[in-house]
N, CA, C and O of each residue as an XYZ file, in Angstrom:
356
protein
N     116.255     84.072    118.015
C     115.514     85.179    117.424
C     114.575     84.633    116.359
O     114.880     83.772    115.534
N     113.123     85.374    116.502
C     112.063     84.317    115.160
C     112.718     84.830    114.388
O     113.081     83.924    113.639
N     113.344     86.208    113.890
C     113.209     86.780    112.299
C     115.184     86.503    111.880
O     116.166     87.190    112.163
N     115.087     85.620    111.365
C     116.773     85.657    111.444
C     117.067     86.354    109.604
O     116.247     86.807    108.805
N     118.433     86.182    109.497
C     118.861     86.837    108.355
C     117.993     86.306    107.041
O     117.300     86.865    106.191
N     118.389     84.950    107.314
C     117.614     83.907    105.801
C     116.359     83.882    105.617
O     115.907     83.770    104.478
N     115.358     84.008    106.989
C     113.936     84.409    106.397
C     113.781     85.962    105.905
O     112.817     86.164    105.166
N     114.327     86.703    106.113
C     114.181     87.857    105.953
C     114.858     87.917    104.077
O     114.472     88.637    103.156
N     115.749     87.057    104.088
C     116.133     86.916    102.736
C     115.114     85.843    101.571
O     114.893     85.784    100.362
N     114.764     85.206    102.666
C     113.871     84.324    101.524
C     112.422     84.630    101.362
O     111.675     83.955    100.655
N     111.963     85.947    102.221
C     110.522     86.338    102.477
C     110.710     87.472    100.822
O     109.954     87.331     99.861
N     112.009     88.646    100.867
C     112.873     89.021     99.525
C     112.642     88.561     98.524
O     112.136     89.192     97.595
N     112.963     87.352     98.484
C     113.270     86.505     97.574
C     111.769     86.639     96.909
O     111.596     87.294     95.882
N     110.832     86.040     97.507
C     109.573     85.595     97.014
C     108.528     86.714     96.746
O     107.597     86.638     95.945
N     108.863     87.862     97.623
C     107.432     89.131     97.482
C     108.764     90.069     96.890
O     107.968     90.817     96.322
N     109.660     90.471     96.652
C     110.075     91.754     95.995
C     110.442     91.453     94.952
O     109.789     90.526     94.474
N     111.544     91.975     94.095
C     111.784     92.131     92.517
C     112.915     91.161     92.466
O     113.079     90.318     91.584
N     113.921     91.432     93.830
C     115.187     90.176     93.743
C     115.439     90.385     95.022
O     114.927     91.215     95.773
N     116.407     89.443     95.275
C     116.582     88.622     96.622
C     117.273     90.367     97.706
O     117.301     90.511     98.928
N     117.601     91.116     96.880
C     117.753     92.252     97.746
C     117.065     93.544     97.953
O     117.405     94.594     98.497
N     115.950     93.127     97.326
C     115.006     94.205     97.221
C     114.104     94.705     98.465
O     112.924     94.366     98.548
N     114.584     95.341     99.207
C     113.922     95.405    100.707
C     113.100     96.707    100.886
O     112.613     97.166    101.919
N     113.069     97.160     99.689
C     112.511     98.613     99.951
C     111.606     98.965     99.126
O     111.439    100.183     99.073
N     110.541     97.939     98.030
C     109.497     97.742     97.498
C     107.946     97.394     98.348
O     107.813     96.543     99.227
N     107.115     98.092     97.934
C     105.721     97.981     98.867
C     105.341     96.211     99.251
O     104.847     95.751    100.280
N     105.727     95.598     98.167
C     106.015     94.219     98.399
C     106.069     93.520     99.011
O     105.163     92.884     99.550
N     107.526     93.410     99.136
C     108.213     92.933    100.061
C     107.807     93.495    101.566
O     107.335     92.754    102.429
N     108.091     95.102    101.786
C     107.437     95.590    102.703
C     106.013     94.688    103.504
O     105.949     94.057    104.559
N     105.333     94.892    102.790
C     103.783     94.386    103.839
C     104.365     92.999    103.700
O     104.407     92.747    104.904
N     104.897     91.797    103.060
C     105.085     90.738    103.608
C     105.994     90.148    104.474
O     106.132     89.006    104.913
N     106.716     91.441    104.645
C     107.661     91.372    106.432
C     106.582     92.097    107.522
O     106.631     91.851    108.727
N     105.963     92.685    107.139
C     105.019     93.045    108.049
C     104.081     92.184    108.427
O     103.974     92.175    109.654
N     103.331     91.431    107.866
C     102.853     90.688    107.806
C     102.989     89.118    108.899
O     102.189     88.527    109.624
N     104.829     88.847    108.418
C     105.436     87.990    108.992
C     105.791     88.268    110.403
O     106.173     87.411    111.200
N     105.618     89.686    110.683
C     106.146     89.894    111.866
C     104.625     90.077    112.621
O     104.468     89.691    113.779
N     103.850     90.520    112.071
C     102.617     91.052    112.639
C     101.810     89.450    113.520
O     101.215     89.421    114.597
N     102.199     87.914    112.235
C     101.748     87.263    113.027
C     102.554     86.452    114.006
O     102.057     85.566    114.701
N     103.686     86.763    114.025
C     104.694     86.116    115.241
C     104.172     86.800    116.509
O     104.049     86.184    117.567
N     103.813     88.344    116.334
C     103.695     89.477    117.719
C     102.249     89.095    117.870
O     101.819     89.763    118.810
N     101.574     88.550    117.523
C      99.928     87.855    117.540
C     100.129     86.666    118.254
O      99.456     86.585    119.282
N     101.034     85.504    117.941
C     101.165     84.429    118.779
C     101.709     84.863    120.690
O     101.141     84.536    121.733
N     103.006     85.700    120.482
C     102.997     86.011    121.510
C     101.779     86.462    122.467
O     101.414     86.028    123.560
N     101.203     87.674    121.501
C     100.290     88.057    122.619
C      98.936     87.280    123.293
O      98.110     87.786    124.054
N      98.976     85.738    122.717
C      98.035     85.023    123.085
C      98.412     84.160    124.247
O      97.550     83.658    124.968
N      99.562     84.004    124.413
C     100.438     83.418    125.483
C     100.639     84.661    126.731
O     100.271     84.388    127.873
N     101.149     85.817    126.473
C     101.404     86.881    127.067
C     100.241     88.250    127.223
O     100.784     89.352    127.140
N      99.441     88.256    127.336
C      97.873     88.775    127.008
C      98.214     90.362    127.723
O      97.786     91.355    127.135
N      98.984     90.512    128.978
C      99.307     91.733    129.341
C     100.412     92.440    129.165
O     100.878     93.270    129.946
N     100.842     92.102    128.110
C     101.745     92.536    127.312
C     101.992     93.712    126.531
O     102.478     93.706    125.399
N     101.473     95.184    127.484
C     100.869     96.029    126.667
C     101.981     96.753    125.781
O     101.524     97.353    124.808
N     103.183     96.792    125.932
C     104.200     97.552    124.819
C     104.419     96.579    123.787
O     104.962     97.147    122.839
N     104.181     95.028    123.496
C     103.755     94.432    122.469
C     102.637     94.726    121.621
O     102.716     94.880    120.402
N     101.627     94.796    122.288
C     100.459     95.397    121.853
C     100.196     96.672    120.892
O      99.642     96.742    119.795
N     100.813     97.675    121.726
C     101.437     98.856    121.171
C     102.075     98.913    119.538
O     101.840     99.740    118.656
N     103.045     97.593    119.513
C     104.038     97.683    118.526
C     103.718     97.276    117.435
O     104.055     97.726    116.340
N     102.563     95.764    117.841
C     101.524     95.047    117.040
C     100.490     96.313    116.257
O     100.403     96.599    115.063
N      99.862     96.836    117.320
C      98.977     98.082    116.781
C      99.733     98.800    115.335
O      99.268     98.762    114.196
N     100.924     99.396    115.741
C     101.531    100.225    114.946
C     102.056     99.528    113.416
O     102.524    100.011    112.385
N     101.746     98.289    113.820
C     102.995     97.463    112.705
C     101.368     97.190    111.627
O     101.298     97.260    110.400
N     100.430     96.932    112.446
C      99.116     97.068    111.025
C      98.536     98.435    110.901
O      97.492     98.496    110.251
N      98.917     99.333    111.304
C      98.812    100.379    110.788
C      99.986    100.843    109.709
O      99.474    101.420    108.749
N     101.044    100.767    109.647
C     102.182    100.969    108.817
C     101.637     99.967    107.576
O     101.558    100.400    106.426
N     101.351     98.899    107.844
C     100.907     97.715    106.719
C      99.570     97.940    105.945
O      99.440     97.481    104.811
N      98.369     98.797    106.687
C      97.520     99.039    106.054
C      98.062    100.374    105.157
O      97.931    100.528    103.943
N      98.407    100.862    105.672
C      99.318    102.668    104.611
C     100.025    101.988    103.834
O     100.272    102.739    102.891
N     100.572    100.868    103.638
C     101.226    100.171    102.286
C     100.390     99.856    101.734
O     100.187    100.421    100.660
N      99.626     98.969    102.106
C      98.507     98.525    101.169
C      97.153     98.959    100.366
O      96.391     98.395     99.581
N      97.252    100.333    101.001
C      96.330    101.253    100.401
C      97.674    101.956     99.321
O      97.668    101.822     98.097
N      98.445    102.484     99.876
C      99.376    103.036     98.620
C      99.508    101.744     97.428
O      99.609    102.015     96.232
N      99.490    100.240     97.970
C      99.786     99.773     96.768
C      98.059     99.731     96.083
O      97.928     99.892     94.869
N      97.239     99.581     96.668
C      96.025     99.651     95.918
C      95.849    101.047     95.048
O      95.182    100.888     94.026
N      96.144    101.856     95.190
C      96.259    102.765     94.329
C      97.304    102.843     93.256
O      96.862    103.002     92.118
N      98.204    102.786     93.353
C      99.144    102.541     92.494
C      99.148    100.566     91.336
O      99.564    100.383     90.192
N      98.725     99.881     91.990
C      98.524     98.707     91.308
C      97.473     97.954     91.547
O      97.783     97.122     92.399
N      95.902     97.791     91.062
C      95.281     97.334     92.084
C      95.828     95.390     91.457
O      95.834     94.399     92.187
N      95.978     95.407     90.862
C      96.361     93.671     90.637
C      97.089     93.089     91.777
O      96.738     92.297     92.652
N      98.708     93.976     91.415
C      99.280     93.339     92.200
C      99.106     93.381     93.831
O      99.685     92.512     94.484
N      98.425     94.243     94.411
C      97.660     94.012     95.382
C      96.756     93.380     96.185
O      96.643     93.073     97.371
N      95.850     93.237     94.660
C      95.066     91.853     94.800
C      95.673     90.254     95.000
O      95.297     89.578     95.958
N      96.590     89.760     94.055
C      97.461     88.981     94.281
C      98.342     88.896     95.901
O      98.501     88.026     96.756
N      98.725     90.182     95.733
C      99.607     90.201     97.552
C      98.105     90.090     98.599
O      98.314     89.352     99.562
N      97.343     90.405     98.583
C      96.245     89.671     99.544
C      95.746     88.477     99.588
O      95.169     87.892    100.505
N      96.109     88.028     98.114
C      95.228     86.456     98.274
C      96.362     85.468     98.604
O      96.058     84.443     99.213
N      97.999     85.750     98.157
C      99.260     84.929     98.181
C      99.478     85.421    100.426
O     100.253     84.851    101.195
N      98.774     86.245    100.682
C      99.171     86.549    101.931
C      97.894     86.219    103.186
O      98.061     86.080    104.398
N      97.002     86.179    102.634
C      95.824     85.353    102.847
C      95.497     86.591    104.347
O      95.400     86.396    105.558
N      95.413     87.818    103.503
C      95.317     88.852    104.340
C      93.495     89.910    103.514
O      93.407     90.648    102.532
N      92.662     89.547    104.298
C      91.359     90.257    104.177
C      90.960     91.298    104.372
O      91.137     91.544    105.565
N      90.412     92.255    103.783
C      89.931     93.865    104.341
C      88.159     93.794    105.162
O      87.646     94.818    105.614
């Protein structure tokens, strides 16, 4: 499995408040993020892959609605989570 327990704990670790913080905008878009580009590698190998596609679609849409809620609510730390995530508008 790509996403095992310990990355999911050490992705925690580094974008939320503490190592169990899974439910901060944070942490949030940088599991999204992590997952968004694993389902990107696949689909370059697997190209007709359309319920990947689907899931990919949905998973940067959920990630852009975080990241606009966090731009409103913080624009710093937002700014920071785009440049530490090397994610562009």
């Amino acid at each position: 499995m790509y996403l095992t327990k310990e990355k999911k704990q050490e992705i925690f670790e580094k974008y939320g408040k503490s190592n169990t913080d899974t439910g901060s905008a944070e942490s949030q878009i940088a599991l999204f993020s992590y997952r968004i580009s694993h389902l990107t590698e696949h689909l370059k190998s697997n190209r007709k892959d359309y319920s990947t596609e689907r899931s990919l679609k949905m998973l940067v849409g959920k990630r852009r609605r975080l990241l606009d809620y966090l731009k409103e609510k913080d624009i710093e730390k937002y700014r920071a989570l785009i440049k530490d995530l090397g994610i562009r508008r």
